[in-house]
Steps between C-alpha positions, in 0.01 A plus 500: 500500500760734602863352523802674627835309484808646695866399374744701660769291295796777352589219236325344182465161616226200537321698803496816324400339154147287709392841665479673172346216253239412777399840479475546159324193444258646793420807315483328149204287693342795556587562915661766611922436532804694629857431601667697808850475479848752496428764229841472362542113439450344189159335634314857536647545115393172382126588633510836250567239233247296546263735624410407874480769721827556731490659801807638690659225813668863677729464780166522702355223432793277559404556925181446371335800439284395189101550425340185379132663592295399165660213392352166559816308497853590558776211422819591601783278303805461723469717761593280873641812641175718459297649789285350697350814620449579096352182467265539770339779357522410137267208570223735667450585192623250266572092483860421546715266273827400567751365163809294569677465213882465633640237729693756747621419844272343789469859653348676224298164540403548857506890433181406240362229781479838734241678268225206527266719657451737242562275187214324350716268271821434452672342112781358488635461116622158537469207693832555704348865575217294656701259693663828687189670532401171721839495692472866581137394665311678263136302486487272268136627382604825406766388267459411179763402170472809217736420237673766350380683156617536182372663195520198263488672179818648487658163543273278268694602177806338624280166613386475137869498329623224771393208299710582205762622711576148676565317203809808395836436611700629677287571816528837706469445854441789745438690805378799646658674859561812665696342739772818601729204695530304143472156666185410286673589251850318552262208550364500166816578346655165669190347347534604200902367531361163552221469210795670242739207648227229358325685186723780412286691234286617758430856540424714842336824623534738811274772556470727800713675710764738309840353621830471306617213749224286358715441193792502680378175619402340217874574362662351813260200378644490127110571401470885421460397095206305601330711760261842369470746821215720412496737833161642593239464207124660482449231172496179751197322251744514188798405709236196654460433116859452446535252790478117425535420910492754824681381806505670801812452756343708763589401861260696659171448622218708309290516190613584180342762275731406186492154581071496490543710132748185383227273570246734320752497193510149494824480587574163672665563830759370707409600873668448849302317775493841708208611665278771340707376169368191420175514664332503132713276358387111455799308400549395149119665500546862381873520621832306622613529869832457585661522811641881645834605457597186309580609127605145392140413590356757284755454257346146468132584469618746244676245291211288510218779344769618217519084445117463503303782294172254546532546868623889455118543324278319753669717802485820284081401433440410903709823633306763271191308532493536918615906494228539299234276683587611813740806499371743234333821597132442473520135688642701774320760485204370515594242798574838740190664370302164605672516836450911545157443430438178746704738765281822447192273522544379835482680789831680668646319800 
């Protein structure tokens, strides 16, 4: 099979990351993979590294001037605002396959809704993907729930210290954000206020975004000696194998690459009930849900896993234990390959 997957995403994030392990798990089967996307962003480098063929996204091809003549399938991941002129004739030639992975606003919705005719399925990443998919009236038959990937083995070394780990005192609890306007992170800092109020040997971590002010607000909250900021890391398994708990004080609706990579650390996780956020999260299954924008409420749930390292361990075992069943890269490869291959086999409509 021949499998072309566009990305025009300029950043390294979770769409960027699906288009280019799909691919290379594609080609390691033995079909034939690319990735189309802008030569200059880190996904076209990150294809030379693993060795998937890259081809250049040019200014061209973002009106929609792109060949997909040869290829059996081309999956575009995230792209609402793409032709449907260019769609038209890429599936003359080819099967069309639509990837949803970020909740964005109901136009980009209804934008996506527009390009039924030339779209043979459409995947949304998560179930609240699925649920807009349905508002925007795209047909419920050509929609279907592909979770996100992740290439377990980088994060199984830091699942296989967490048993030891939970019984060691004090705990480290931490988070993960890019968030430029700091509130996720002013949100976790007032957590973090609350947990040091109740067991003050507790230890916390910030990584992310590269901003001074963030520990200008942990000294406003008499915390800076307890607080490590780490800025912008390319080591995130070791710093997952520091962590005793993640939580996440995102108020935004959307999936979470470094939230899914806690969960394949075995890192028990404290999540808000957001949608896109929580969507694989059972509570007090593989992870704690607490409500948004409330850091005494995540405070609490906090508290309670540093107070129970029994309950710390079971949530750790469940969390890794569904990424991999149902989020690593060759379950989901092979669950678009099975639905490529029921789409090629029947007949175009």
């Amino acid at each position: 099979m021949k499998i072309l997957n566009i990305c025009d995403s300029p950043d390294w994030d979770i769409v960027a990351y699906q288009s280019l392990h799909m691919a290379a798990r594609f080609s390691k089967l033995g079909h034939t993979a690319a990735v189309l996307c802008p030569k200059n962003s880190p996904l076209y480098a990150e294809c030379a590294k693993l060795k998937v063929e890259a081809r250049p996204f040019t200014m061209g091809a973002k009106f929609g001037f792109f060949e997909t003549e040869g290829w059996d399938v081309a999956h575009f991941y995230n792209m609402p605002g793409v032709s449907p002129m260019s769609l038209k004739k890429a599936r003359a030639s080819s099967r069309v396959f639509f990837t949803q992975i970020k909740l964005g606003s109901p136009k980009s919705f209804e934008k996506l809704a527009q390009l039924q005719p030339y779209v043979d399925l459409y995947f949304g990443a998560c179930n609240s993907v699925q649920e807009e998919f349905s508002i925007a009236g795209i047909e419920p038959q050509r929609t279907f729930m592909v979770p996100p990937c992740l290439n377990i083995g980088r994060w199984e070394s830091a699942m296989l210290i967490k048993p030891a780990m939970f019984q060691k005192r004090p705990y480290k609890v931490g988070t993960i954000s890019m968030d430029k306007t700091l509130k996720e992170q002013e949100l976790f800092l007032m957590m973090a206020k609350e947990v040091l109020d109740v067991m003050p040997e507790t230890n916390f971590m910030i990584v992310g975004v590269n901003d001074g002010r963030i520990r200008d607000l942990a000294r406003g909250l008499g915390i800076s000696h307890k607080v490590d900021i780490l800025w912008d890391r390319n080591d995130i398994p070791e710093v997952m194998a520091m962590m005793h708990i993640y939580a996440k004080t995102s108020g935004r609706p959307g999936l979470s690459m470094s939230l899914i990579e806690a969960q394949a650390s075995g890192v028990p996780c404290v999540v808000p009930r957001i949608k896109g956020l929580s969507d694989f999260t059972v509570n007090e299954r593989n992870g704690v849900i607490v409500e948004p924008g409330d850091p005494l409420s995540c405070a609490r749930a906090v508290i309670r896993l540093i107070s129970n390292s029994a309950a710390c361990h079971s949530i750790s075992k469940m969390a890794f234990d569904y990424v991999n069943n149902n989020m690593s890269v060759p379950v989901v490869a092979n669950i678009l390959l099975r639905l490529y291959e029921d789409t090629l086999a029947q007949k175009k409509v």
